[in-house]
C-alpha positions in Angstrom: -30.0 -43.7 22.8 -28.0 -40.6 22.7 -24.8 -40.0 25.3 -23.2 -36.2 25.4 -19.5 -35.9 24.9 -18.3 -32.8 26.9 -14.4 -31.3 26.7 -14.6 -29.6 30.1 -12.1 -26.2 30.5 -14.3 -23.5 28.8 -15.3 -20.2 30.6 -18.7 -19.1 29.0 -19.8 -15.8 28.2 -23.3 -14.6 26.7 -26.7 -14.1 27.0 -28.9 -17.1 27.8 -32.5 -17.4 27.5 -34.3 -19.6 29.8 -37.5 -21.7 28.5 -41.0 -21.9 29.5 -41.2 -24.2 32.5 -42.0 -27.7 32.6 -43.1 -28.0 36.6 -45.8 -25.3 35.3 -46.7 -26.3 32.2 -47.1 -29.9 33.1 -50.4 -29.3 35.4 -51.8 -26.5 32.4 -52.0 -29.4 30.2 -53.6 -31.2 32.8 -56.4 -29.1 34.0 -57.3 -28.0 30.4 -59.6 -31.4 30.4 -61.4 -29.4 33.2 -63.3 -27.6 29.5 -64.8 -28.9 26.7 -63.2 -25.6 25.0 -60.2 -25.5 23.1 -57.2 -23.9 25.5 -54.0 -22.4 23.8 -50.7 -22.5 26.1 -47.6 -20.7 24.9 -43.7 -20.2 25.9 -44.4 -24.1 26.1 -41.3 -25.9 26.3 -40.5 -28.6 23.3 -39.3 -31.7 26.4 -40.2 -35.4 26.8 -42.2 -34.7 29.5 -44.4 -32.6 27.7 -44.7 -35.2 25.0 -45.1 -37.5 27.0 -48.3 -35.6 28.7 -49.6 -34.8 25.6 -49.7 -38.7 24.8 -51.6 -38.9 27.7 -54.2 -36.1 26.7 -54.6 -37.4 23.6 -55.4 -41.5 25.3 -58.1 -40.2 27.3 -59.9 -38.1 23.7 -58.1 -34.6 23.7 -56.0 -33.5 20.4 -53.0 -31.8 20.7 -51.1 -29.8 18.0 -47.9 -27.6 18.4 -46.7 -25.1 16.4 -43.2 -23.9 18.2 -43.2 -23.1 21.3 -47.6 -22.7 21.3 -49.4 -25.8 22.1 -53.4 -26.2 21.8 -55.1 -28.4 23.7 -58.7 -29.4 22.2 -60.0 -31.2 25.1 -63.6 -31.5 23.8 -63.8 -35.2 23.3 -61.1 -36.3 26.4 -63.9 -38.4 28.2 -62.3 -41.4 28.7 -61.4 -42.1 32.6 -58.3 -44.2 32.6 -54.7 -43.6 32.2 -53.3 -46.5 30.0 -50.2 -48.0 32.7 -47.8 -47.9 30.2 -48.0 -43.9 29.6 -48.7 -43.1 33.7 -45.3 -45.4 34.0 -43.7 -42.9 32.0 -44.7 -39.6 33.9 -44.5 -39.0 37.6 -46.4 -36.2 36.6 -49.4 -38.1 35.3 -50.9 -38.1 38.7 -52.5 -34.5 38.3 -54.9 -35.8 36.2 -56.2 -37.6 38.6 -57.8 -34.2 39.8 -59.2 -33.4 36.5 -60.6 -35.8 35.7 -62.6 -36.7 38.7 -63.4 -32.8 37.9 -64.9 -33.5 34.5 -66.1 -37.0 35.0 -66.6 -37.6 38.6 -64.7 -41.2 38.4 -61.4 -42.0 37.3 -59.1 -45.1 37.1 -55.1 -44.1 37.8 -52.0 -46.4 37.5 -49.2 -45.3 40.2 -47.1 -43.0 38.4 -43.5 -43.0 37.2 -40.7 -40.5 36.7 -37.5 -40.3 38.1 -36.4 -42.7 40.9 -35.2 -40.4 43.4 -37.4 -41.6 46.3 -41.1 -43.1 47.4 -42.9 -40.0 47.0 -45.9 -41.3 48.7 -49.2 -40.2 46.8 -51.2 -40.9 49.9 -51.2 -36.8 50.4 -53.1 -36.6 47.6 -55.5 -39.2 48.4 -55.9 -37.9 51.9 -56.9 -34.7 50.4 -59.4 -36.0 47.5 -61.1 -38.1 50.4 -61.6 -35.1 52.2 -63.8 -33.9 49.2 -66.4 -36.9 50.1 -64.2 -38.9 46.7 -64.5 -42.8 47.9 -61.1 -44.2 46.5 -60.0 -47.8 46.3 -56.6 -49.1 45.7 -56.3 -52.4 43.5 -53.7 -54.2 41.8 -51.4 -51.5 41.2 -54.6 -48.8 40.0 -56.2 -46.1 41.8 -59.9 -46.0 41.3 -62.1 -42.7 42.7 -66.0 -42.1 43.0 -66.5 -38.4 42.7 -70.5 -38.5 42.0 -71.3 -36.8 45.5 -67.7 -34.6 45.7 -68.2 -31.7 47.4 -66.3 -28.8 48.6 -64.3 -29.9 52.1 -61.5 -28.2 54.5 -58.3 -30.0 53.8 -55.2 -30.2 55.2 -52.3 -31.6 54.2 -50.1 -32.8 56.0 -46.7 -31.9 54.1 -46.8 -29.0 51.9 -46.8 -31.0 48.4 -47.0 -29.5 45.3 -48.7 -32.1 43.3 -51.1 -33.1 46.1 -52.2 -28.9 46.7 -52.4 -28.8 42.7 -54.3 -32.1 42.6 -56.8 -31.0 45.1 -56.9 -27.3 43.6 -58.2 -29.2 40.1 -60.8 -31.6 41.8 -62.3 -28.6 43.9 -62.9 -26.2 41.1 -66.0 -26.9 39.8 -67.0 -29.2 43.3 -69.8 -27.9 44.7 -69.1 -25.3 47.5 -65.8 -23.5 49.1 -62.6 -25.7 49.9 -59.6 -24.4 51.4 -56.3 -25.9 51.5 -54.7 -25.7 54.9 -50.6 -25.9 54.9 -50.9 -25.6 51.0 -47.6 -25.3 49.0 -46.4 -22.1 48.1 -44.2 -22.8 45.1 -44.7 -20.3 42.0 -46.2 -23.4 40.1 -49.0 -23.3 42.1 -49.6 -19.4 41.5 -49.5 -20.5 37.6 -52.1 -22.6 38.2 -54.5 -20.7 40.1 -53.7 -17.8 37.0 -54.6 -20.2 34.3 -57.8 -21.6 35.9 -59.1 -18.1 37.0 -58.8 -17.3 33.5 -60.7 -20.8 32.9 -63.6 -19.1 34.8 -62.7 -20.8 38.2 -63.0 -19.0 41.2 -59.5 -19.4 43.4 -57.7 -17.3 45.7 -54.7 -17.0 48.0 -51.8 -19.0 45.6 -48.7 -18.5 46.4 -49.7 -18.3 50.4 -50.5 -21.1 53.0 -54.0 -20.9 52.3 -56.1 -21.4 49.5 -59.6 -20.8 49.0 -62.0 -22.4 46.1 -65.0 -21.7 45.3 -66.8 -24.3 43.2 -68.4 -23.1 39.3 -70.3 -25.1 37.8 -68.1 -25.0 34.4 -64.6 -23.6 32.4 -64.2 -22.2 29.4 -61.5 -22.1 27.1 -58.5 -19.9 27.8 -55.3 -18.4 26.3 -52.1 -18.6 28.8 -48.1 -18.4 28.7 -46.1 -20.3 30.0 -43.9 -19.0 33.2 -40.1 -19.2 32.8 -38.4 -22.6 34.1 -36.7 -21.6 37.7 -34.6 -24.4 37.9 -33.3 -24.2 34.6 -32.7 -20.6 35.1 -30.9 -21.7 38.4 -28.9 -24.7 37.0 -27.8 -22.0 34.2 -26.4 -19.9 36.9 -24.7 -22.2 39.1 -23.1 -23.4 35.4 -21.9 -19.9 35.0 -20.4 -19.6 38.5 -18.7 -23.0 37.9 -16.9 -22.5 34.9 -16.2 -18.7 34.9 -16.6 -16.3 32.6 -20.2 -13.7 32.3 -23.9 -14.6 31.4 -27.0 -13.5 31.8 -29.7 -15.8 32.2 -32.7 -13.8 30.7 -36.5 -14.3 30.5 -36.3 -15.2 34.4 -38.2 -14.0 37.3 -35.6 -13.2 39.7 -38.4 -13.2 42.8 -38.0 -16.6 42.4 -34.6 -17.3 42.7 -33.3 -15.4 45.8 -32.8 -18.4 47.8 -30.3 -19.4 45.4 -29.3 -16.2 44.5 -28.3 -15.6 47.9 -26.3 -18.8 48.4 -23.5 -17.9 44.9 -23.5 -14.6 46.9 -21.6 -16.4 49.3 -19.2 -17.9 47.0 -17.1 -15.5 45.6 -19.9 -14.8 42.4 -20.7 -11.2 41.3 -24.8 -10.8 40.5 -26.5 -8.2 39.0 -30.2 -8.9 39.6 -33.1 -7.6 37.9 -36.8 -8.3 37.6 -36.3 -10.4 34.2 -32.6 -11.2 33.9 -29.6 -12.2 36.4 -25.9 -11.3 35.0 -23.3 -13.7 36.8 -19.6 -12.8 36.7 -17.2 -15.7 38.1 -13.6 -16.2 38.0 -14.6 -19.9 38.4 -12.7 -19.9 41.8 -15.7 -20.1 44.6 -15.4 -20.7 48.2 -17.8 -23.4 49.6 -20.8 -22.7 50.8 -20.9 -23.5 54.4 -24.3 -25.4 54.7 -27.5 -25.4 52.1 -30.4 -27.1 53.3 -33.5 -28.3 50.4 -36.5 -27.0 51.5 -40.5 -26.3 50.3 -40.6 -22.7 48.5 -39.1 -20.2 49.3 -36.3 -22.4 50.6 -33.6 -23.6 48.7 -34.8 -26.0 46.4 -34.5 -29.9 45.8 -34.4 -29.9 42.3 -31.3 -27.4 42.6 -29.6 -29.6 45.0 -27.5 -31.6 43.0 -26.4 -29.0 40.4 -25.0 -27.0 43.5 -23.3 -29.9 44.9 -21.3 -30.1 41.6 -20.2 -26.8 42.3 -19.3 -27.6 45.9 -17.1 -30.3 44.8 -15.0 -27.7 43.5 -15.1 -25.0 45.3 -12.5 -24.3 48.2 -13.4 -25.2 51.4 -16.0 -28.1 53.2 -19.8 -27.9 52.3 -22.7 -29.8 54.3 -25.7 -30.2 51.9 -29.1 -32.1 53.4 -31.7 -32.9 51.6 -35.4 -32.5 53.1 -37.4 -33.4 50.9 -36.4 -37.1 49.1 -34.6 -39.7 50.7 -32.6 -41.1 47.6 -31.2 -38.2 45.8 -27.7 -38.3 46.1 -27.3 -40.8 43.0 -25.1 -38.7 41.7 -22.8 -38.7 44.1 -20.4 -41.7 43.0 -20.3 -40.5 39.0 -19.0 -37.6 41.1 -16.6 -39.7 43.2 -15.4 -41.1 39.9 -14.1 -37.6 38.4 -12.5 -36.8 42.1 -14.7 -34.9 44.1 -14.4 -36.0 47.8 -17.8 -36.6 49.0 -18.8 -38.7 51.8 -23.0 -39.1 52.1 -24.4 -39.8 55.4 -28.1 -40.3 56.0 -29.7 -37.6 54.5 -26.9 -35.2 54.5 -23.6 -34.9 51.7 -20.6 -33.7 53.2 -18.0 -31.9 50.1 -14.5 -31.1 50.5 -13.7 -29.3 47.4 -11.0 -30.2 45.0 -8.4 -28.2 43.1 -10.0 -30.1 39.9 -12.3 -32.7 38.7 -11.1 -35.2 35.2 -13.4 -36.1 32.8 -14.1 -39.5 32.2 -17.3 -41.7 31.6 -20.6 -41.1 33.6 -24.5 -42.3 33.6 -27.1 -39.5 34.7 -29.4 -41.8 36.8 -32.5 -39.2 37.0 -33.1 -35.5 35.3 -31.4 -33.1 37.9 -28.6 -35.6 38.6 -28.1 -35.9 35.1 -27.5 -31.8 34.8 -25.1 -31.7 37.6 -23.4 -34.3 35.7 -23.2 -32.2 32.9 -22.0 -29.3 34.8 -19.1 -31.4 36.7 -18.3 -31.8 32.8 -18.2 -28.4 31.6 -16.0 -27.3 34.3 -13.8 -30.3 34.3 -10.1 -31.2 32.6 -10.2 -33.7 29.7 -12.7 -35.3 28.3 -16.5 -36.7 29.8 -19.2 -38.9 28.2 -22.4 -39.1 29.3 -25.1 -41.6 28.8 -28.8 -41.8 29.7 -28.9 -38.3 28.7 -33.2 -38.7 27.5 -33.3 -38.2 31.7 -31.9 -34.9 31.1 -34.1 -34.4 28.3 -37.2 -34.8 30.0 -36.1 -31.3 31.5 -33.6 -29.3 29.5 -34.5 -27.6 26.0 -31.9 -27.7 23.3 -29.6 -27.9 26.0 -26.2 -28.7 24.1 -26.7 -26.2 21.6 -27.3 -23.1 23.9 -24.5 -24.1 26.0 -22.6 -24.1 22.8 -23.5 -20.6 21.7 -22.3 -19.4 25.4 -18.9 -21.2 24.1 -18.8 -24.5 25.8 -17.7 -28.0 23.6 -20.7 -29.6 23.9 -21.7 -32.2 21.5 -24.7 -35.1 21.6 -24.0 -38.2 19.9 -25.2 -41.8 19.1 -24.2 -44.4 21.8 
């Protein structure tokens, strides 16, 4: 197990280039079992995740070779219909191929998925929706079984708008027989990606990135060549490092469209942005004013995986900050590693209430999920003396090479044996 030892103090400066993104690429891999073709997926990012899907692809028949950043997927023999537990333990994610392949196979066996613990997350909005389709699904000792033989196209509705349950129902409906639409669907970029990579499967899917989406059924997909959106939250956790410690970067190979909610919050906090359609330049003197309130929300609202990153900044900045969280109920477990480098934080229900301090001091911390484990890391970077911090393969399940760009950008960053 590897731990990061951080000597906090640096201001950064340089360009820094933001990798493919793992929320996207995640359900690409998925609904490439949706062919019997071979599909070729580039800007793919190099994270445990991704291994950790590719594991999965390759349990249920596919192969899966990478070459850099370009991954292809030969799904042809991927017939099998169950997720071995131990890999769906490892991958919240794994519950999108629940989707697929009840759309290749028509009946799949699922264990409840893993991840990060940072709240129930229900899957019954997914189920909802599958049943909707005519699936009949059963729920037995800790597996999901589903009956797709008579699936057919359906009007559902969900009744939060979830991005894995709109994705999940978007990859059971494509080759279903008839039109579905998805009422109250989410509207996060992912789910544009999606819709992009299986139109250019051959599937027939409209109105992504809106409210409603409309599918009609195909009887098959084909192969397909696709890369890889930029990663939106690493583009965002880059910035809100930037603003933190001072200095200038540019966070390049982003789509700025998709980062004006946060965008407009460092706005508020003393930060200088030049914005373009592919790049962000940040200047900070590293002395920000709080940010009043910031509220998580579904896309385009600010978003969850952003929260705790920003509250590291918060803890900082000069002024009180109210942050809620909307969307899980047990995210703030970063909030006493905080507590221990002196950030003044009290957490009350679903809200975090930050009074910033002149200073945070290093010292030893455990990142206790992905996103808690960068703001962590951040807190570090920015803070006096010295921090250590362990359980850092959470953070790898979502950050590239992380250490090493951070260095180039001139912070003293270093991963090391525990």
């Amino acid at each position: 197990m590897d731990k990061y030892l951080i000597r906090g103090g640096k201001r950064l400066y340089g360009d820094f280039f933001v990798q493919g993104a793992k929320n996207a690429v995640l359900p690409l891999f998925a609904a490439s079992i949706l062919t019997k073709d071979k599909v070729v997926i580039s800007n793919c990012p190099a994270l445990l995740d991704v291994a950790n899907m590719a594991n999965i692809l390759e349990s249920l028949g596919a192969t899966v070779v990478r070459e850099g950043n370009l991954v292809e997927i030969n799904p042809k023999d991927a017939d099998k219909i169950e997720i071995p537990c131990s890999l769906a333990k490892e991958l919240r994610s794994s519950i999108f191929l629940l989707g697929s392949i009840l759309g290749r196979r028509k009946c799949a066996k699922i264990a409840y998925p893993g991840g990060c613990d940072i709240g129930l997350r229900p899957i019954d909005i997914h189920l909802k929706g599958l049943e909707t389709l005519n699936v009949d699904i059963k729920d037995q000792n800790g597996y999901i079984y589903c009956d797709a033989t008579k699936i057919r196209g359906g009007n559902v509705v969900l009744d939060y708008p979830s991005v894995g349950a709109t994705e999940n129902v978007m990859m059971a409906a494509v080759t279903a027989q008839g039109v579905t639409t998805i009422n109250n669907a989410a509207r996060e970029p992912e789910i544009f990606e999606l819709q992009q990579f299986l139109n250019a499967m051959g599937a027939k899917i409209k109105g992504a990135g809106s409210s409603l989406i409309t599918i009609q059924g195909v009887e098959s997909l084909h192969g397909a060549e696709y890369k890889t959106m930029p990663d939106r939250i690493v583009a965002g956790t880059m910035l809100i490092c930037a603003a933190m410690c001072g200095g200038s970067v540019t966070v390049c190979n982003c789509n700025s469209k998709h980062l004006q909610a946060l965008a407009s919050k460092l706005q508020q906090s003393s930060c200088k942005l030049s914005i373009f359609n592919d790049k962000i330049e940040l200047a900070s003197k590293g002395k920000l004013f709080a940010i009043e309130s910031i509220e998580t929300q579904p896309y385009p609202g600010f978003p969850t995986d952003l929260q705790a990153p920003i509250m590291a900044m918060q803890a900082i900045s000069c002024g009180t900050s109210i942050i809620t969280e909307n969307i899980f109920e047990t995210r703030f477990k970063h909030v006493p590693e905080l507590i221990k480098m002196g950030a003044k934080i009290k957490v009350s229900g679903r809200s975090a209430f930050v009074r910033g301090v002149p200073r945070l001091v290093g010292t030893g911390l455990v990142a206790e999920d992905l996103r808690g484990g960068a703001c962590l890391v951040l807190a570090g970077l920015k803070a006096e003396g010295t921090t250590t911090i362990s359980n850092i393969n959470h953070i790898d399940r979502g950050y590239e090479d992380w250490e090493q760009q951070l260095t180039a950008l001139g912070a003293d960053i270093s991963r090391e044996k525990q």
